[in-house]
C-alpha positions as a Markdown table, in Angstrom:
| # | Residue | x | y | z |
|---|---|---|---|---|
| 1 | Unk | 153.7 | 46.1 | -140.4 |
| 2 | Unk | 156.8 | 47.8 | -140.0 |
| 3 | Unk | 159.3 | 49.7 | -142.8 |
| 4 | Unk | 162.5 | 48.4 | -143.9 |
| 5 | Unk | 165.6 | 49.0 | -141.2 |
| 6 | Unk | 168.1 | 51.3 | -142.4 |
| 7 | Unk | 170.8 | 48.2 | -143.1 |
| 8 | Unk | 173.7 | 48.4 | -145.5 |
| 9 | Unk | 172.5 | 45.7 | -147.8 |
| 10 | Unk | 176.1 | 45.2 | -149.0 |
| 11 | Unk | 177.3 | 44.2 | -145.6 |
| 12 | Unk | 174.2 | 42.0 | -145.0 |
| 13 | Unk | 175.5 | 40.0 | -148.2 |
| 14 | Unk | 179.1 | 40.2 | -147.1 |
| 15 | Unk | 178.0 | 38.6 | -143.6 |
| 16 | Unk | 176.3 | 35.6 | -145.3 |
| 17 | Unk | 179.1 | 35.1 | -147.1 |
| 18 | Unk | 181.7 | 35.1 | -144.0 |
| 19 | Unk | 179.5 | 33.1 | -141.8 |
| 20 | Unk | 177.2 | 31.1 | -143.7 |
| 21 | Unk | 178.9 | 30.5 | -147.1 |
| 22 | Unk | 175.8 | 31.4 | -149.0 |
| 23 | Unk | 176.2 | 33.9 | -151.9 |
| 24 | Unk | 173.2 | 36.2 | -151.7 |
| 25 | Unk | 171.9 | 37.2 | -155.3 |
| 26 | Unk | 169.0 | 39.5 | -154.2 |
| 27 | Unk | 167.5 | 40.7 | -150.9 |
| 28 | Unk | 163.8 | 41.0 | -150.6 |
| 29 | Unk | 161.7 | 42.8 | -147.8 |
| 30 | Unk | 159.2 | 41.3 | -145.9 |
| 31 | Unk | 156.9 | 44.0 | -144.9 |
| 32 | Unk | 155.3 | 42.0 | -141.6 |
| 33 | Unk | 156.2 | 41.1 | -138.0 |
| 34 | Unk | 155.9 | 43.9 | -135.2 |
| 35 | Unk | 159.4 | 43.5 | -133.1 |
| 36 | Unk | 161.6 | 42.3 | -135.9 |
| 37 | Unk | 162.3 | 42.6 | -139.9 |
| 38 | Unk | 162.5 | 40.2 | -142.5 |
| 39 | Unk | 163.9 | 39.0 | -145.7 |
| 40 | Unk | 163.6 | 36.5 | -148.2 |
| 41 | Unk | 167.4 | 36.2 | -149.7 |
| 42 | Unk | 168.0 | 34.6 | -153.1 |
| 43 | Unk | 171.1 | 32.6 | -153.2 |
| 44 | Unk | 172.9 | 32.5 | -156.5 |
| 45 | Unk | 172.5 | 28.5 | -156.7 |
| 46 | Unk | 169.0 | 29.1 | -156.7 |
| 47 | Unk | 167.9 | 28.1 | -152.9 |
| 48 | Unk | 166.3 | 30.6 | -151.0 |
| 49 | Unk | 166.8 | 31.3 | -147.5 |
| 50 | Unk | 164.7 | 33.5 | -144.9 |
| 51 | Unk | 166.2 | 36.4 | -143.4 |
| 52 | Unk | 164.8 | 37.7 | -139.4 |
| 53 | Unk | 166.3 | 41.2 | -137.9 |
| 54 | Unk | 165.9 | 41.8 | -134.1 |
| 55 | Unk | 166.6 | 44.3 | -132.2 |
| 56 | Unk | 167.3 | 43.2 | -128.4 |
| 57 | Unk | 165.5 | 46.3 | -126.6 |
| 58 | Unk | 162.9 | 44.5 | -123.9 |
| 59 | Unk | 165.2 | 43.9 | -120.4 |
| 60 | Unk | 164.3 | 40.6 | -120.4 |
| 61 | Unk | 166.0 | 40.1 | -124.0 |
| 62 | Unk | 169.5 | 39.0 | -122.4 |
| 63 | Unk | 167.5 | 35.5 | -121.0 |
| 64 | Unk | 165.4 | 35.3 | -123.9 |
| 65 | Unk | 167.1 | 36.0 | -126.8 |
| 66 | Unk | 167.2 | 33.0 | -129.5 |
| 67 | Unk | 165.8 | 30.8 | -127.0 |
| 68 | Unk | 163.0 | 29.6 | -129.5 |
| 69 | Unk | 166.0 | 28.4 | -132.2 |
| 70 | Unk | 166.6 | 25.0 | -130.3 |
| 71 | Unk | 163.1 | 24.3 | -129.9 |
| 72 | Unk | 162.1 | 25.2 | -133.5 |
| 73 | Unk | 165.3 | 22.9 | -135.2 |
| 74 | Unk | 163.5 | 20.2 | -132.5 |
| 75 | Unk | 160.4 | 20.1 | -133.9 |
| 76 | Unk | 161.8 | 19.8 | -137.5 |
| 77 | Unk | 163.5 | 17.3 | -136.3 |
| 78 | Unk | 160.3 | 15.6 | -135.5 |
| 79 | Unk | 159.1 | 16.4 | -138.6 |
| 80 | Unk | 156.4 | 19.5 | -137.8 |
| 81 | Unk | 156.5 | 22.0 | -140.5 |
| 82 | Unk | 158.5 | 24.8 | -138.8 |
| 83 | Unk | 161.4 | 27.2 | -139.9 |
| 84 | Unk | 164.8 | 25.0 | -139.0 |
| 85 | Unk | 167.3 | 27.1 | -137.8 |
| 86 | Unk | 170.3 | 27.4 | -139.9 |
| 87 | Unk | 173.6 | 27.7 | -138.1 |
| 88 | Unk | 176.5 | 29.6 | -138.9 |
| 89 | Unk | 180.2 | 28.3 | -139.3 |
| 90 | Unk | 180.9 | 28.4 | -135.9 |
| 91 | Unk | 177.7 | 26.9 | -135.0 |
| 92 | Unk | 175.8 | 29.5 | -134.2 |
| 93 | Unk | 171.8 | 30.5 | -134.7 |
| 94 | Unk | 172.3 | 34.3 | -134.3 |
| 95 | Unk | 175.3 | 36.3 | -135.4 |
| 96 | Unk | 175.4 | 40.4 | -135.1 |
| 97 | Unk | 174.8 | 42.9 | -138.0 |
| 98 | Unk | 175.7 | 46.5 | -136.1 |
| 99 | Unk | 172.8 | 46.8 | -133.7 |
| 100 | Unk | 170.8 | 44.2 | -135.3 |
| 101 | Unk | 170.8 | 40.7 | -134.8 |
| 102 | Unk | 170.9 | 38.0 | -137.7 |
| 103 | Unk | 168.8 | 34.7 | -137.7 |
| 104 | Unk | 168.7 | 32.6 | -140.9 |
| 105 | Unk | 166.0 | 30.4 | -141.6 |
| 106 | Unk | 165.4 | 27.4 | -143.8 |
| 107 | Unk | 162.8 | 29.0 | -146.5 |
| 108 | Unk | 159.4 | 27.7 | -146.1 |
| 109 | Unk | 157.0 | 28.3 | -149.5 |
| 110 | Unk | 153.3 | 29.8 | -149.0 |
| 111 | Unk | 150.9 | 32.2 | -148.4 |
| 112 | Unk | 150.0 | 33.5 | -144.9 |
| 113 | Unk | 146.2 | 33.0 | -144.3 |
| 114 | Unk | 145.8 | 36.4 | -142.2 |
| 115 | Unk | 143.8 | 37.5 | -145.2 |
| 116 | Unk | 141.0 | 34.6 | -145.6 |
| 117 | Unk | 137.5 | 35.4 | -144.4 |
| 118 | Unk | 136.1 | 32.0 | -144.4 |
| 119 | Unk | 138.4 | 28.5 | -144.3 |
| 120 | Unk | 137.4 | 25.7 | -145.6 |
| 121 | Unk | 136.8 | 22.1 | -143.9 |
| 122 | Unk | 139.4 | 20.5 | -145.1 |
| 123 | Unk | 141.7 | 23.4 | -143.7 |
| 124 | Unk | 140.1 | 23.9 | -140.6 |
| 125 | Unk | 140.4 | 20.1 | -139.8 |
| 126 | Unk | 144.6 | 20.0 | -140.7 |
| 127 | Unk | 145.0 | 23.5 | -138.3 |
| 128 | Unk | 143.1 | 21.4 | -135.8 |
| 129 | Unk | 146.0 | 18.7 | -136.5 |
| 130 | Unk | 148.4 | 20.8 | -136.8 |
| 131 | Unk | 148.0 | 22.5 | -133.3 |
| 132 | Unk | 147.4 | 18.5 | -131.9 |
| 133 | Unk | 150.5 | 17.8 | -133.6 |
| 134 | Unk | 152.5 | 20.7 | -131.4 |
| 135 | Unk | 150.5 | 19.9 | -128.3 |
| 136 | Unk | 151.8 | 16.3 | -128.7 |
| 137 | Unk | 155.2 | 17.2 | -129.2 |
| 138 | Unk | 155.1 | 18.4 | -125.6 |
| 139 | Unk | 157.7 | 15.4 | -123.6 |
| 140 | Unk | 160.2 | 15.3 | -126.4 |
| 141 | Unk | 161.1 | 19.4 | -126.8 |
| 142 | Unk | 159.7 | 20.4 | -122.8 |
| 143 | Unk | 163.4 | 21.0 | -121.8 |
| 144 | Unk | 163.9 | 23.5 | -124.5 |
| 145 | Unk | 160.7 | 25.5 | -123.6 |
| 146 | Unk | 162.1 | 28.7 | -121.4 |
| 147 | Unk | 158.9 | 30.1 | -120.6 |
| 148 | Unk | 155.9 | 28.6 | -118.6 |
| 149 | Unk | 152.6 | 30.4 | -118.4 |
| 150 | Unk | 152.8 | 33.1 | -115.4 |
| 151 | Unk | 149.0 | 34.5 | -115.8 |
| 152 | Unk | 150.7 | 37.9 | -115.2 |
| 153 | Unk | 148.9 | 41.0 | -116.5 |
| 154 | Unk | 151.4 | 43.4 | -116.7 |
| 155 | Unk | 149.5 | 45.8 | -118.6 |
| 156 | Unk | 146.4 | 46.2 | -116.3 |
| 157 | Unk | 148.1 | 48.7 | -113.5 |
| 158 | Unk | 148.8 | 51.5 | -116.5 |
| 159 | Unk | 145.3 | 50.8 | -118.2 |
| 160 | Unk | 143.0 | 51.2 | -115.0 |
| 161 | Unk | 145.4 | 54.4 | -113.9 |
| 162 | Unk | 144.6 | 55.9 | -118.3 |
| 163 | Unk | 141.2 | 55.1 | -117.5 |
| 164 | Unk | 140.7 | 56.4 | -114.3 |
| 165 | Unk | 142.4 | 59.9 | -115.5 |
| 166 | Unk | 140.1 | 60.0 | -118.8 |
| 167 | Unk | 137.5 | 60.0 | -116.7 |
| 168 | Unk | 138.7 | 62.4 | -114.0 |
| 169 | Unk | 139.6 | 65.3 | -117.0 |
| 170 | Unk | 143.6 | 64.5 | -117.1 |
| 171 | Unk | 146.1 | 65.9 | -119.4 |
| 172 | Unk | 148.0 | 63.0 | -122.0 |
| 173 | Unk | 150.5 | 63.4 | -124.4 |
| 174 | Unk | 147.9 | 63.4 | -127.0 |
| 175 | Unk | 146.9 | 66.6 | -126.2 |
| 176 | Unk | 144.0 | 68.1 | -128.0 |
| 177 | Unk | 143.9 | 65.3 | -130.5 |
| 178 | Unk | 140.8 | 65.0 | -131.6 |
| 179 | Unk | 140.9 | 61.2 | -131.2 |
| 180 | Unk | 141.7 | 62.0 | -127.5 |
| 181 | Unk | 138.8 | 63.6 | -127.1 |
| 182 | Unk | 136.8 | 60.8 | -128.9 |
| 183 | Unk | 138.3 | 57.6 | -126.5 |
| 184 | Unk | 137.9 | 59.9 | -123.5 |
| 185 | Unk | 133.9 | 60.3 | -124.3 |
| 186 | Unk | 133.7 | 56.6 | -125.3 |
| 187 | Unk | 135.2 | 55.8 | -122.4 |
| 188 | Unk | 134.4 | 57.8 | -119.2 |
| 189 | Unk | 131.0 | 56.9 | -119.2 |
| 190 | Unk | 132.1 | 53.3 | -119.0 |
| 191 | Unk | 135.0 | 53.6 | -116.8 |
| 192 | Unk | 133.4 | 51.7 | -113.7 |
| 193 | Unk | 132.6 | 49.0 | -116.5 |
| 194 | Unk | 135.5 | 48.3 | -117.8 |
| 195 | Unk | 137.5 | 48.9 | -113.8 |
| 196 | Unk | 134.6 | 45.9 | -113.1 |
| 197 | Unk | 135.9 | 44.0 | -115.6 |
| 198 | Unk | 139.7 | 44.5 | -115.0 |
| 199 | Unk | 138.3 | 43.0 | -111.7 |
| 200 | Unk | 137.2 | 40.0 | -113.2 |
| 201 | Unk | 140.3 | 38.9 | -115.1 |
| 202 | Unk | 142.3 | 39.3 | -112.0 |
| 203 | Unk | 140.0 | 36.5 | -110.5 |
| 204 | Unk | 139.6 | 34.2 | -113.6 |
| 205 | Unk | 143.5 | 34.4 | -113.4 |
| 206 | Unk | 143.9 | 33.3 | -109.6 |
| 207 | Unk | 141.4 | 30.4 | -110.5 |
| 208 | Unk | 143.4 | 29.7 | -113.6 |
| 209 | Unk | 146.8 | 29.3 | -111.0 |
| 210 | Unk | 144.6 | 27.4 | -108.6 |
| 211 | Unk | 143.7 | 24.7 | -111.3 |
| 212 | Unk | 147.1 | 23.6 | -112.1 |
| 213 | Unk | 146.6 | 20.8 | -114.8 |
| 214 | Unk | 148.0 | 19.2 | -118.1 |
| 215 | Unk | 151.0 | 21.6 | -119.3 |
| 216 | Unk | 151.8 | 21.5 | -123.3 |
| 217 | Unk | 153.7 | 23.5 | -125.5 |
| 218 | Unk | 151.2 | 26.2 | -126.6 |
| 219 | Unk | 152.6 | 28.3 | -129.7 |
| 220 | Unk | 150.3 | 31.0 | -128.2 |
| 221 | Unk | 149.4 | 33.0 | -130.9 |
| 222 | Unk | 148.4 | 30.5 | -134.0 |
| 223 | Unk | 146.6 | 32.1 | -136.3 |
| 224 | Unk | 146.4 | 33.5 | -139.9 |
| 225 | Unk | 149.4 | 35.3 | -140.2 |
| 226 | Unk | 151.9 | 32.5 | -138.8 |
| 227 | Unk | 150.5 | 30.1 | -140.6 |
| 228 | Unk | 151.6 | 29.3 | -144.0 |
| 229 | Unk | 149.7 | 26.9 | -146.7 |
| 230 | Unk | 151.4 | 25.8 | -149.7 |
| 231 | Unk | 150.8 | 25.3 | -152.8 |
| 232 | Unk | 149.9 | 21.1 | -151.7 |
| 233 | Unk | 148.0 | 21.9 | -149.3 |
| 234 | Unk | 150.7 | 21.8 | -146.3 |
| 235 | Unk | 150.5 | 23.8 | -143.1 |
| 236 | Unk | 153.9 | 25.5 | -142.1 |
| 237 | Unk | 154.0 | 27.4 | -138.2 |
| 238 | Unk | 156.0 | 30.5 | -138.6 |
| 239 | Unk | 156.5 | 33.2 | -135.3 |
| 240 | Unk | 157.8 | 31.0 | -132.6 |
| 241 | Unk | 158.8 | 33.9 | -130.2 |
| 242 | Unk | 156.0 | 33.7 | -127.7 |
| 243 | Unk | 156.4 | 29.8 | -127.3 |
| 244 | Unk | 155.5 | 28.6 | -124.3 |
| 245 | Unk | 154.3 | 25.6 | -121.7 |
| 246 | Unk | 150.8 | 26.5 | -120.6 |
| 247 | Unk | 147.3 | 25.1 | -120.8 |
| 248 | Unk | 146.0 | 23.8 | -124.1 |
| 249 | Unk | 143.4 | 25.9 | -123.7 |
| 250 | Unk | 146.2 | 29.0 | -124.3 |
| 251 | Unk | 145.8 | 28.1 | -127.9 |
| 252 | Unk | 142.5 | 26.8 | -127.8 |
| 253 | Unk | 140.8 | 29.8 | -127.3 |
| 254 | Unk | 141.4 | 31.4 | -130.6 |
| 255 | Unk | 139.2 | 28.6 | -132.1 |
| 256 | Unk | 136.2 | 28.7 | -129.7 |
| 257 | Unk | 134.5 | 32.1 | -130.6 |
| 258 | Unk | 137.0 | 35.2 | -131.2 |
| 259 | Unk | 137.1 | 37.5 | -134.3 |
| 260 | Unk | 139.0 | 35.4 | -136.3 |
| 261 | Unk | 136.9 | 31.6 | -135.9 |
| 262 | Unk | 133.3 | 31.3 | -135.0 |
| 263 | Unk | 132.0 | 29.8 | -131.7 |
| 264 | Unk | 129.5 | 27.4 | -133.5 |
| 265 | Unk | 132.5 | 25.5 | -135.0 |
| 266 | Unk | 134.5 | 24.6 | -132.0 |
| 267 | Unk | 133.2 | 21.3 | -130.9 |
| 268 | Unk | 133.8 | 20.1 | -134.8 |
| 269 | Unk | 137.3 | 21.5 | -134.0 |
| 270 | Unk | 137.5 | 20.0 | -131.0 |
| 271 | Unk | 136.6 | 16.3 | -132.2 |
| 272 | Unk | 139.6 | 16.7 | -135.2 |
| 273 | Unk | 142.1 | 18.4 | -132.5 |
| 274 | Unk | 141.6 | 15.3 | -129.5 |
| 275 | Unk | 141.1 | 12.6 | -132.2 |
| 276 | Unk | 144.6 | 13.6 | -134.0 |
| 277 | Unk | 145.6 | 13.9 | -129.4 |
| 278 | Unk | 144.1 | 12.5 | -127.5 |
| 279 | Unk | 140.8 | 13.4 | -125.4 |
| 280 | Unk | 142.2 | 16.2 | -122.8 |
| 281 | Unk | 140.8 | 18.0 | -119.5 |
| 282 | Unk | 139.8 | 21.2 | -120.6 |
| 283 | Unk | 138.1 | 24.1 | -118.0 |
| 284 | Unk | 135.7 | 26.9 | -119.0 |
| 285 | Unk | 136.9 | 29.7 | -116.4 |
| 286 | Unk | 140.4 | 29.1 | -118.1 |
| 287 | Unk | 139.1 | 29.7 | -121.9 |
| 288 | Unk | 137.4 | 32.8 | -119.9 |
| 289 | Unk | 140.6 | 34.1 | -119.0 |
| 290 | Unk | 142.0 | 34.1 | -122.1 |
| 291 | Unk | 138.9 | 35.5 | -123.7 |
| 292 | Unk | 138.9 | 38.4 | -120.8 |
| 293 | Unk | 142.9 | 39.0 | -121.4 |
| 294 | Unk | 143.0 | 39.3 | -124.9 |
| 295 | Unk | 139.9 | 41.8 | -124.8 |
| 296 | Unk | 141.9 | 43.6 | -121.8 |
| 297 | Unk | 144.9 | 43.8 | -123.8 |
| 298 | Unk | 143.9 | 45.1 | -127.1 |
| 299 | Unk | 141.9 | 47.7 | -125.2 |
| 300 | Unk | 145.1 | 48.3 | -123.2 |
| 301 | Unk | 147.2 | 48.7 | -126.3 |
| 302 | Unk | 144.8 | 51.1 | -128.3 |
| 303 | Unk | 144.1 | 53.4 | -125.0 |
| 304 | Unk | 148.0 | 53.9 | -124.9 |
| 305 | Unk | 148.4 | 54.4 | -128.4 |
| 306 | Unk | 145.6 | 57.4 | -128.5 |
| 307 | Unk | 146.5 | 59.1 | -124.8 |
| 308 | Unk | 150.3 | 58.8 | -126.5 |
| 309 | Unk | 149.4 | 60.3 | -129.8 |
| 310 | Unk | 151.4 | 57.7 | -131.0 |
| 311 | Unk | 151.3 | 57.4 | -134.8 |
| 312 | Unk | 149.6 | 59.3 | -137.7 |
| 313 | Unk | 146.1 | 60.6 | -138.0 |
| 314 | Unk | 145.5 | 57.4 | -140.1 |
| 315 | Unk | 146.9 | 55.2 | -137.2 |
| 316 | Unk | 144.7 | 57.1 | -134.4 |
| 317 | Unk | 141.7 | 57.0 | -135.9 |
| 318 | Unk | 142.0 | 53.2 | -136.6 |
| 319 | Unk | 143.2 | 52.7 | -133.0 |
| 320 | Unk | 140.1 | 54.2 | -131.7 |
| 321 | Unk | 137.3 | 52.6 | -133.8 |
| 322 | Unk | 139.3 | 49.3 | -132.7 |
| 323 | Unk | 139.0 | 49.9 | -129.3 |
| 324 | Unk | 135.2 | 50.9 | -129.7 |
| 325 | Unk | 134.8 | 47.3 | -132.0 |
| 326 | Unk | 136.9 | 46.2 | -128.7 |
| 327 | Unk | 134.5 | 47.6 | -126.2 |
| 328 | Unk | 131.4 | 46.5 | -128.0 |
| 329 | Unk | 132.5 | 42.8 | -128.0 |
| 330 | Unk | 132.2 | 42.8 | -123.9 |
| 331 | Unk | 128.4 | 40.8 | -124.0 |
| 332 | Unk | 130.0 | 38.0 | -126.0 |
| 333 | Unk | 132.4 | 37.5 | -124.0 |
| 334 | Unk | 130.6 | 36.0 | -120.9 |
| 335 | Unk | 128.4 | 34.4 | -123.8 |
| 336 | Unk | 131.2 | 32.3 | -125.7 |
| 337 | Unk | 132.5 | 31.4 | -121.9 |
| 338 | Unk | 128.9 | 30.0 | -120.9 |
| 339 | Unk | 128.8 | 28.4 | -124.8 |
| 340 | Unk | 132.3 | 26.7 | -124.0 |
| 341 | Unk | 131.3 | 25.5 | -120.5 |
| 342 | Unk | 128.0 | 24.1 | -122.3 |
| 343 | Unk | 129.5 | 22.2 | -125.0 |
| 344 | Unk | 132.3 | 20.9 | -122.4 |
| 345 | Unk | 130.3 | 19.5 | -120.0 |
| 346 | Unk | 128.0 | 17.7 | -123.0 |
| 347 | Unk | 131.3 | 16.5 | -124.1 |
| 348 | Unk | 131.8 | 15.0 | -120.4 |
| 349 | Unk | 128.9 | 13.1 | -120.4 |
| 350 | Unk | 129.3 | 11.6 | -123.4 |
| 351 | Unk | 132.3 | 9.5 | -122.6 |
């Protein structure tokens, strides 16, 4: 969750009148989103429109800047519920704000469901649709995907070097944080552990390169908080930044045992996702990938946020009983992979 941008609200107005000819009554900020801020703006005529701040930092931002826009007025176009890009008078899908650069987006109504602990049937089944729905959409918007799925690990070198010097008695930025001191004893003991396992992604990933396979557009990170239910029931996909062609198991994986969706409901999942598809090849070493990755990373992300001291006391001592719930979660992992592998290879031999 990040605070509101220091942003001359006047000028914000004034630039929506210029380029978009909308007359902004009332700003409102949208306290989510990690890399970007947002508003909801009121429009005197009573439309609402939504409002997305960026701030071009990564070096790759040059190639991938708005490169989502096209793709997401596509898939309104083929009538998925998605934010449609609205241009400006020149045409445009972004336009500057002093450092900051301006998307506007068509307002979509409803709540985020980041905050619900059980879903429903009914729900589960239209998410399963909905993500059928996006795979399917795959031949009509694949030349406006930039991005194809690498397998890269970019974040492994820096976490095996933290965790080798945790365990070797190395000086961080933390100092003597007391939180530093509490990852560095969770951790040193099971530094060859977690080294093993950094050893193990790297091969479920050359397998996962090796397979080749079925490509679709994969939205990559469809969960709760990018995905919006309305008031009749209707699924909206917010938070198209990390989009994608990769395996269908890249957004698969979220539904077949993580923190968020139990592993004893995937195959009913399954059947609703390939029924509103199609029946599709699926391999258990690649949902292992994913599972090992997105363990990897979270870890990865913590360690560097306590050896950094990055953040308040609050924020620390969060980050490090996250990285311990993290850590704990390593015998399920291999479990849900063997579950998957089960339930796919009972699926095989029934058709």
């Amino acid at each position: 969750m990040r605070g509101e941008p220091a942003i001359d609200h006047a000028a914000l107005r004034a630039l929506m009148h210029h380029r978009y000819g909308l007359d902004v009554a009332r700003l409102e900020f949208v306290p989510k989103g990690i890399d970007s801020w947002s508003y909801a703006a009121e429009v005197r005529d009573g439309s609402r429109v939504f409002l997305k701040l960026t701030e071009p930092t990564r070096p790759d931002a040059e190639r991938r800047r708005g490169a989502e826009l096209p793709l997401m007025a596509a898939l309104a176009d083929l009538g998925l519920r998605v934010p449609r890009p609205i241009a400006d008078r020149d045409g445009q899908l972004t336009v500057r704000l002093e450092r900051l650069e301006l998307t506007v987006l068509v307002y979509l109504h409803g709540r985020t469901l980041e905050d619900e602990s059980v879903w429903s049937e009914p729900l589960y089944a239209r998410v399963a649709e909905v993500m059928a729905a996006i795979h399917g959409s795959t031949e009509s918007v694949r030349h406006l995907v930039q991005r194809a799925e690498r397998y890269e690990l970019p974040f492994l070198p820096r976490l095996a070097a933290t965790v080798e010097g945790l365990a070797a008695g190395a000086s961080f930025p933390a100092g003597d944080h007391p939180t530093l001191a509490g990852l560095r004893d969770m951790l040193a003991p099971r530094a060859a552990e977690l080294l093993d396992r950094i050893v193990v992604l790297g091969t479920l990933r050359d397998g996962a390169r090796k397979r080749g396979g079925e490509t679709v557009l994969c939205h990559t990170d469809l969960w709760g908080s990018n995905l919006l239910l309305d008031e009749n029931g209707e699924l909206s996909v917010v938070d198209w930044d990390g989009a994608l062609l990769g395996p269908p198991e890249h957004d698969l994986f979220m539904f077949a045992g993580t923190g968020f969706f139990p592993a004893e409901r995937f195959g009913w999942f399954l059947d609703r996702y390939e029924r509103a598809l199609r029946p599709i090849p699926l391999d258990a070493d690649v949902f292992g990938f994913y599972f090992h990755r997105r363990n990897l990373e979270d870890i990865a992300e913590f360690v560097i946020q306590l050896t950094e001291g990055s953040g308040d006391d609050a924020d620390l001592y969060a980050a490090l009983g996250y990285t311990a719930h993290v850590i704990d979660d390593w015998p399920g992992l291999e479990k849900r992979i063997d579950a998957v592998r089960g339930l796919l290879r009972a699926r095989a031999q029934d058709r």
